[in-house]
Every structure is written in C-alpha cells, then in structure tokens.
C-alpha positions in Angstrom: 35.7 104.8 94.9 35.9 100.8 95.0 36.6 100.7 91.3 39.2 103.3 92.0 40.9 101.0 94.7 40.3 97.9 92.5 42.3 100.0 89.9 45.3 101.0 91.7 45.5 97.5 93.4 46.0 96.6 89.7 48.7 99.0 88.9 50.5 98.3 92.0 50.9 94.5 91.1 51.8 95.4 87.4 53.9 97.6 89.1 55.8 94.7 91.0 55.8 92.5 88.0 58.1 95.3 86.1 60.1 94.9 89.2 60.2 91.3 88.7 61.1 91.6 85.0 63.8 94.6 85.9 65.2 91.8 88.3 66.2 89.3 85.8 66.6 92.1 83.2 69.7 93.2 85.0 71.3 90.6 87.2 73.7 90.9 84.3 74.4 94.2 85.4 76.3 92.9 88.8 77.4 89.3 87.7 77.9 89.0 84.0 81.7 89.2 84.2 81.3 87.2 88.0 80.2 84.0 85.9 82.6 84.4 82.5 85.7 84.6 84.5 84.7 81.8 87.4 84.8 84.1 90.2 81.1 82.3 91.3 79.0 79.9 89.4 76.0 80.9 88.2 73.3 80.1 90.6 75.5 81.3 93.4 76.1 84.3 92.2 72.3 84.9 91.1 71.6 84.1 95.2 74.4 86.7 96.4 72.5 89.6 93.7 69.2 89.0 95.1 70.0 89.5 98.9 71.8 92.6 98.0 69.4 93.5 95.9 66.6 93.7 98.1 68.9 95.5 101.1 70.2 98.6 98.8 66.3 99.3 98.5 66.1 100.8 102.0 68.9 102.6 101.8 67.6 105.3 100.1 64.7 106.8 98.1 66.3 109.9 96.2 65.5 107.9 93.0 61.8 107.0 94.2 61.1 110.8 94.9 62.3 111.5 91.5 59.8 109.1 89.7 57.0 110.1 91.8 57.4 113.8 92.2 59.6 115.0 89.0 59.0 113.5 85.8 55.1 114.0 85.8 52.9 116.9 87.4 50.8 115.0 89.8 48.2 117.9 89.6 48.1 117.5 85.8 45.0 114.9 86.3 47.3 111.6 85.5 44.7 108.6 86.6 45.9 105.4 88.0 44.8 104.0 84.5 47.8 106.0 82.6 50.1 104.7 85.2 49.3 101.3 84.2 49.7 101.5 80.6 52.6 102.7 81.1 53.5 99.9 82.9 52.9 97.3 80.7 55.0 99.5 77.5 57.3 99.1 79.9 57.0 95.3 80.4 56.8 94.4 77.2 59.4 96.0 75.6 62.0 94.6 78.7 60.8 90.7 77.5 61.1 91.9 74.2 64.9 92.4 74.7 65.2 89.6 77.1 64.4 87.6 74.3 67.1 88.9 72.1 69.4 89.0 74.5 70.3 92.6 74.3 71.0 94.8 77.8 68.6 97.6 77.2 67.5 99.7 79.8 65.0 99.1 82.2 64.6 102.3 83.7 64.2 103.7 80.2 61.6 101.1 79.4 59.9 102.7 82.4 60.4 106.3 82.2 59.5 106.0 78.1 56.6 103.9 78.8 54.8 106.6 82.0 56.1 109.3 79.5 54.0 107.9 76.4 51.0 106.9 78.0 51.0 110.6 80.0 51.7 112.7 76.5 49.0 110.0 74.7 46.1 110.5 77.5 46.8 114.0 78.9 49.0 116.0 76.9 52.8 117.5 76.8 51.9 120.2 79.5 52.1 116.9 82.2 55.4 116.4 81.7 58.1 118.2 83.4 60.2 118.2 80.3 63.3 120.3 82.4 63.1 117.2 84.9 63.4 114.8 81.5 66.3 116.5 80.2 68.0 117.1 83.6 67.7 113.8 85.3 67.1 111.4 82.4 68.7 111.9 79.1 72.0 114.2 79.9 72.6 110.8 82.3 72.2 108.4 80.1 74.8 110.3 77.7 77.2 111.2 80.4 77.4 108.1 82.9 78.2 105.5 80.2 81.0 107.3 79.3 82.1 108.1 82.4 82.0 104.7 83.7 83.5 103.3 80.5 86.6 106.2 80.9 86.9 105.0 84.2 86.8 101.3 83.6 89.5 101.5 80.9 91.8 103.7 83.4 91.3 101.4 86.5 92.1 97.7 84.2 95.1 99.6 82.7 96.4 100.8 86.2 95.6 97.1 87.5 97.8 95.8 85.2 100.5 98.3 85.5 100.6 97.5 89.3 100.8 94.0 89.0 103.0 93.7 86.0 105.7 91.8 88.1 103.2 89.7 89.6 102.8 85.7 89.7 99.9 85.4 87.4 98.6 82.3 89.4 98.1 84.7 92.9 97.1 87.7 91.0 94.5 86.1 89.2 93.0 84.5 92.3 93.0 87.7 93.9 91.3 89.6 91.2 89.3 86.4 91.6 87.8 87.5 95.0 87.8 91.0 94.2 85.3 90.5 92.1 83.2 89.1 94.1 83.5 92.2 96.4 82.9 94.4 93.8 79.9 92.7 92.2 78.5 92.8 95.6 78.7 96.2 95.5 77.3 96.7 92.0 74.1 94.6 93.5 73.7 96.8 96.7 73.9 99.8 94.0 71.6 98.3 91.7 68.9 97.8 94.6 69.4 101.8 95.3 68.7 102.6 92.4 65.9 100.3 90.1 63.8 99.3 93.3 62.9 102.9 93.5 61.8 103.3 90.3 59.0 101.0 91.6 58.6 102.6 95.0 58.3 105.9 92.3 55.3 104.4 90.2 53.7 103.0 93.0 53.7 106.3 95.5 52.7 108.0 91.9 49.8 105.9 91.5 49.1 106.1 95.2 48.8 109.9 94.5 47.0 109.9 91.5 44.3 108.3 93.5 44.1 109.9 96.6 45.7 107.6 98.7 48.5 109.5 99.4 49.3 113.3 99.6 51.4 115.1 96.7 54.6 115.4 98.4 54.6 112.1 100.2 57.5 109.4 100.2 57.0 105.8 99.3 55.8 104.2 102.9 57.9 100.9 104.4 55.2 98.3 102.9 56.6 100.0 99.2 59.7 100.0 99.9 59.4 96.5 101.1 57.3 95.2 98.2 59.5 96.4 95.7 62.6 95.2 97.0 61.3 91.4 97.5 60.0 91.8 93.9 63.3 93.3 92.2 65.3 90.3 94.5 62.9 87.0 92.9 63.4 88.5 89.3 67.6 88.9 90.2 67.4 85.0 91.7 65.5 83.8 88.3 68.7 85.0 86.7 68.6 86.9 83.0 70.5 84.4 81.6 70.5 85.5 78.0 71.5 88.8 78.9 74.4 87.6 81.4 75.7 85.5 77.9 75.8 88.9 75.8 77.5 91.1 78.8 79.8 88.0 79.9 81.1 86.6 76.6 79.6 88.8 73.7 80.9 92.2 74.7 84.9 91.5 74.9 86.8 88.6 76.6 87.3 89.3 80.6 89.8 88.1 83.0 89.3 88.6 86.5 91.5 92.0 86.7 89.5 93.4 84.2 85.9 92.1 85.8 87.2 93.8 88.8 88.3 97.0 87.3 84.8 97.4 85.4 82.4 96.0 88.2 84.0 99.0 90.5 83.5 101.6 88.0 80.1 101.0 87.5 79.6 100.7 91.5 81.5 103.8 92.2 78.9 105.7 88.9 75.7 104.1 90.0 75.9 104.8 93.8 77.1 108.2 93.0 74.3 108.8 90.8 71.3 107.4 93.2 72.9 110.3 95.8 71.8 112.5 93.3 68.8 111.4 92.9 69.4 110.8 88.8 67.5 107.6 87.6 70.5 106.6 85.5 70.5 103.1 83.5 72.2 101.1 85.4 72.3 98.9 82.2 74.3 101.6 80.2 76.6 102.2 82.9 77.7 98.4 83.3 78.2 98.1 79.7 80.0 101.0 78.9 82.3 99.8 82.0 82.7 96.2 80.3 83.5 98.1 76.8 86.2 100.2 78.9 87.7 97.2 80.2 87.7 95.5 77.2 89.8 98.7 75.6 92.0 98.8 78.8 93.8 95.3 78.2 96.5 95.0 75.6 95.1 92.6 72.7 91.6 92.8 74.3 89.3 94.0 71.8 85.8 95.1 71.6 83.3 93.9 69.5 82.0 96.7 68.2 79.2 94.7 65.9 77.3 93.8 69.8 77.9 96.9 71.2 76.3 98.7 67.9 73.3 96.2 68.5 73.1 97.5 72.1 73.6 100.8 71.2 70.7 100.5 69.2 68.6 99.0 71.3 69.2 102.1 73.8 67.7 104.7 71.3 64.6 102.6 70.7 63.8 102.0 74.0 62.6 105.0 75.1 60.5 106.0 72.3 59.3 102.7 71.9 58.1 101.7 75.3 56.6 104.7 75.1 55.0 103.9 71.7 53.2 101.1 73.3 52.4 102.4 76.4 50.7 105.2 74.5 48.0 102.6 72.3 47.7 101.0 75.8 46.9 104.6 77.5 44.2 105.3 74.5 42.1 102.2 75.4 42.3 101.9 78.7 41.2 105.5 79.8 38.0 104.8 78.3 37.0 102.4 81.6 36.6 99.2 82.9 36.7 97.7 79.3 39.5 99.1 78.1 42.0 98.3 81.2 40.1 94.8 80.6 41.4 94.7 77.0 44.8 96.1 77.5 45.3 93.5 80.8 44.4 90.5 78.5 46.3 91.7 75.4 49.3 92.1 77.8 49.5 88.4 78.9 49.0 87.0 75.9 51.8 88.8 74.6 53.7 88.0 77.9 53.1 84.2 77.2 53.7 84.5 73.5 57.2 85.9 74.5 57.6 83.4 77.0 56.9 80.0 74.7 59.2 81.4 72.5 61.9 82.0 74.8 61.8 78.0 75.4 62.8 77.0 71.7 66.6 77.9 72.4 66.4 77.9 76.4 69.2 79.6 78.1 70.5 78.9 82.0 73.0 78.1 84.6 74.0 75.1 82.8 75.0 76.9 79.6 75.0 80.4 79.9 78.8 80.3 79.9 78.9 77.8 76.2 78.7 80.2 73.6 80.1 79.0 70.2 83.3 80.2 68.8 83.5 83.1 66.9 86.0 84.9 64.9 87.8 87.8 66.6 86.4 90.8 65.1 89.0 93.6 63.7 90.2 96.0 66.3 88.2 98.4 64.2 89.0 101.6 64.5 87.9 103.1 68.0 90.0 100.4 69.4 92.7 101.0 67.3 92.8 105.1 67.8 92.3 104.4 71.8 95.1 102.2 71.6 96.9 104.0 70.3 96.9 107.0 71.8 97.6 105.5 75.0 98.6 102.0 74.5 97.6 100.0 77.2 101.2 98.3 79.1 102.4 95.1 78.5 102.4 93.1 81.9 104.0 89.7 83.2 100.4 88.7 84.0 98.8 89.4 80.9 101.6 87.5 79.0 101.1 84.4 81.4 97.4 84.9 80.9 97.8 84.7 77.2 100.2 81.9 77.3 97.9 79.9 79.5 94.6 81.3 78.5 92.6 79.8 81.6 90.9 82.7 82.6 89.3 83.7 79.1 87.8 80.4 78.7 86.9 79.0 81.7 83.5 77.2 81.8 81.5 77.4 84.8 80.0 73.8 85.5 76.3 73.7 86.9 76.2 73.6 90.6 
C-alpha cells in the first residue's frame, strides 16, 4: 500500500508538471495576436492569462469527468504506473514542439500519450474507442473549421461596419477589444486544459483506490491544477506566441479581435459539452480565418502546413512514447525508476538546447523579414468567392502600416 501511495504521489506531480508545460504551451492560444498588434506588452499580457487561467478552472469540470470517466474503463485494471507513462509521452512531445516553435496540441499530447501507454500495458478492450471518436477526433476535425469559418465571417463583417471609420479611433478600439476578448479566450482556456489535469489525476486517484469510480476531481485538484496551468501561462511560450503572432498571417487589431472571439465563443461552447477539444487547433484555425477575412491579408500556407503536420503526429506519437514508457515501468519500482530518470534527462537535454537561440519578452515580437508568400490557391479560391470588402480603414491601415509592424518594447 505505501509503495502504491508513493506511486500515485508521483503521478500526481508529473501530472502538474504537464500542467505546467500546457501553460506555456498555450499562452499563445489567448495572447499571440494581443502582443503582435500592441494591444498589451508581453509580460503584461502573460500576467492577465495566468489569473484567468487559474479562475476558468473552477468553473467547471465537464472536461475533467470526461478524462477521468470516458476515455479509459477504470475497471479495465489501468495502474497508477500506466498513468504516468503516459504522462511523460505527453511531456515530452509538448517540449519537443516548444522547441520548434510549432502550436501542437496539448490535450492531444495527453489523450495520445494515456491512450498509448493503456493499449501498450493492458490492451485495446481498455479503451472506450466510441468515447475516442465521439469526444476526441470528430472535434478536432470540426472545431477548427468552425472557429476558422467564423473568424473569417466576424473580421469581414468588422470591416464592413467600420468601412467609414477614422482608422486612428477604430484601431484603438479594436485595440481594447482585444484585450477583452483575449481575456475571454484565457478564462476558456482554464475551463477547458486545467481539467484535463483534474481528469488524470481523479483517474489516477481511482486507479488506486483512493477515490470511488464515479467520483469528481475534489477542490485540492481543482486547485492544484489551476495554480499549475497559471505559472506555466506567466512563464510565457514565447516561441510559440512568435509563430501564432507573426508567422501565421499579419494581424491588425480588428482582425485579433474578430479571431480571439471566435475561438472564445468555440472553446467555451465546447467545455459545456464536455468535449476535450484543442484549444491549440481552434485558435489557429481562427488566426488562419482572419488572415483570409482581410483584403490583401494572406496566409502562409507553408506554417500552417508545418502545423498541420505537427497535429497528425501528435497523437500517435505521444502515444508512441508513452507506450516504450508503459513497457518498463509496469514491471516495478525499477522501471518507473528508469523511465523517471530517462524523462529528465531528456527534459534538460531539451531545455539546454532551447537556450542556443533564446526567445522572450524582449524579442518575441523581432522576427526577420520574410518574403510574402503567394496567395496560393485556397486564399485565392476563398477570395474569390466571396471577396472580402474594401474599407476606409483597411486602406489607411495599408497606407500607414502601423498596426502590422508594431514592435512591442520590453516592459
């Protein structure tokens, strides 16, 4: 019994470093287009996520109980053990991206990496493949879409309805509503990938007899994993708020504003539902939206095909390397021993080399100049279809350019 205690005390602060890394994963998510238009510098912005953050984690746990009660049987025999080498497939492959800058998907990393080490050490029959399908894959198809659809809709309305505007006003006002609207990505963000980690926790807390089968996270869970996912927003990801800020498209405040709210509007709609969506999907497919909302803006497709990419390996390969880690570390004490060690070294491997090109606050906004890419021909076909319209705003934004190349100095 103590070594089982000793063992799920050791998943449940795993479990709260994935929350950490999720943090800084996905402050991008809420302030990427916040710091590449000016709307808040850097570290203020980073602040604002964090306390919002950590309050959308008590406002529900829809999410949670999916995690813990719907993706894996809890009477299938899953050991506290499993649970943490899923964990760290999960953790690793989130600094792995990190490091290359690319938004993947956290809650993928998660859900591939408890998937993988449960088909690795118990067998298919644990998994509640309906519950995958349902709640996992048909919404990371549909909400990026969705929110991308809706993103592009809302930035060409906003420009339609301030067409006659003083550019100087409308700007400042877009200004401010972003920071209203990032706010509100933040509080959604908290509702939906702090329960991931209430989820895993309660799960392990189940698996080990701690808790009964149908029980919800308890307050010091909920608590924990809020404070966890709110330090890992404050750290700031800064290389991912470079990609999503300046790699994606170029934003101006009416398009930050029209994306942040779509992807508000998807995720807390979503965490209602209980479906553990990525909210790392959903913001970019917003910020690709925008970016084909706006006359002249263009996508560039070679980023978001990088992205992309990195989407499709995430599951399967968190899940790859929570599976090795599930093989060793069911076989005891040694085996968790050996899969804890290999796991920081590989955490501080990552790390050192995340410090030969550094990126933070000071520079996350100076990215070299690039060549605009070819409208290429989704742009092209979306544009035309339904061209975006031509606005007084958007000309004076053009003329002046302020907007798209403001640099945020360090605070």
């Amino acid at each position: 019994m103590e070594n089982i205690t000793l063992l799920i005390g050791i998943v449940i602060v795993t479990a709260l470093v994935f929350d950490f890394t999720n943090g800084f994963h996905d402050t991008a998510n809420a302030m990427a287009t916040t710091i590449s238009t000016g709307a808040l510098k850097p570290k203020t912005a980073v602040a604002m996520s964090a306390v919002l953050n950590l309050v959308g984690a008590f406002i529900s746990v829809e999410v949670a109980a999916t995690i813990s009660k719907g993706l894996i049987n809890e009477d299938s025999g899953i050991e506290p053990a499993v649970i943490f080498a899923g964990l760290v497939g999960a953790i690793i492959w989130n600094l792995l991206t990190w490091l290359a800058g690319l938004p993947s998907s956290s809650s993928h990393a998660l859900m591939g990496g408890l998937l993988g080490a449960t088909i690795a050490a118990v067998g298919i029959g644990a998994v509640s493949v309906s519950a995958v399908f349902m709640k996992v894959l048909i919404p990371a198809l549909v909400a990026p879409l969705v929110a991308g659809i809706a993103a592009m809709l809302a930035t060409r309305l906003t420009y339609r309805i301030s067409r006659n505007a003083e550019e100087g006003q409308v700007a400042k006002g877009y200004r401010a509503g972003q920071i209203a609207s990032a706010g509100l990505v933040s509080l959604a963000h908290g509702t939906n990938d702090a329960q991931k980690t209430m989820g895993v926790i309660t799960l392990a807390l189940i698996s080990g007899g701690v808790l009964g089968a149908d029980a919800d996270p308890p307050l010091w869970v909920i608590a924990s994993a809020g404070i966890a996912i709110a330090l890992g927003t404050y750290l700031g990801g800064w290389r991912i708020i470079r990609t999503m800020g300046k790699g994606l498209t170029d934003i101006r405040p009416a398009q930050g504003f029209a994306a942040q709210t779509s992807s508000a509007v998807t995720i807390l709609a979503s965490s209602h539902l209980g479906f553990a969506l990525s909210t790392t999907q959903v913001c970019s497919g917003s910020i690709m939206g925008c970016g084909l909302g706006r006359k002249g803006g263009v996508v560039r497709w070679s980023t978001a095909g990088r992205m992309v990419a990195a989407w499709g390996l995430t599951l399967p390969a968190a899940g790859l390397i929570a599976a090795g880690a599930a093989l060793l570390a069911v076989q005891g004490d040694w085996g968790v021993t050996v899969v804890a060690v290999a796991s920081v070294a590989a955490i501080a491997a990552i790390w050192f080399a995340s410090r030969r090109e550094p990126v933070d606050h000071t520079n996350v906004n100076d990215v070299e100049p690039v060549e605009v890419e070819d409208a290429g021909v989704v742009t092209a076909a979306v544009q035309a279809v339904a061209p975006p319209p031509t606005t007084a705003m958007e000309e004076a934004e053009k003329a002046s350019d302020i907007p798209a190349k403001t640099t945020v100095s360090a605070p």
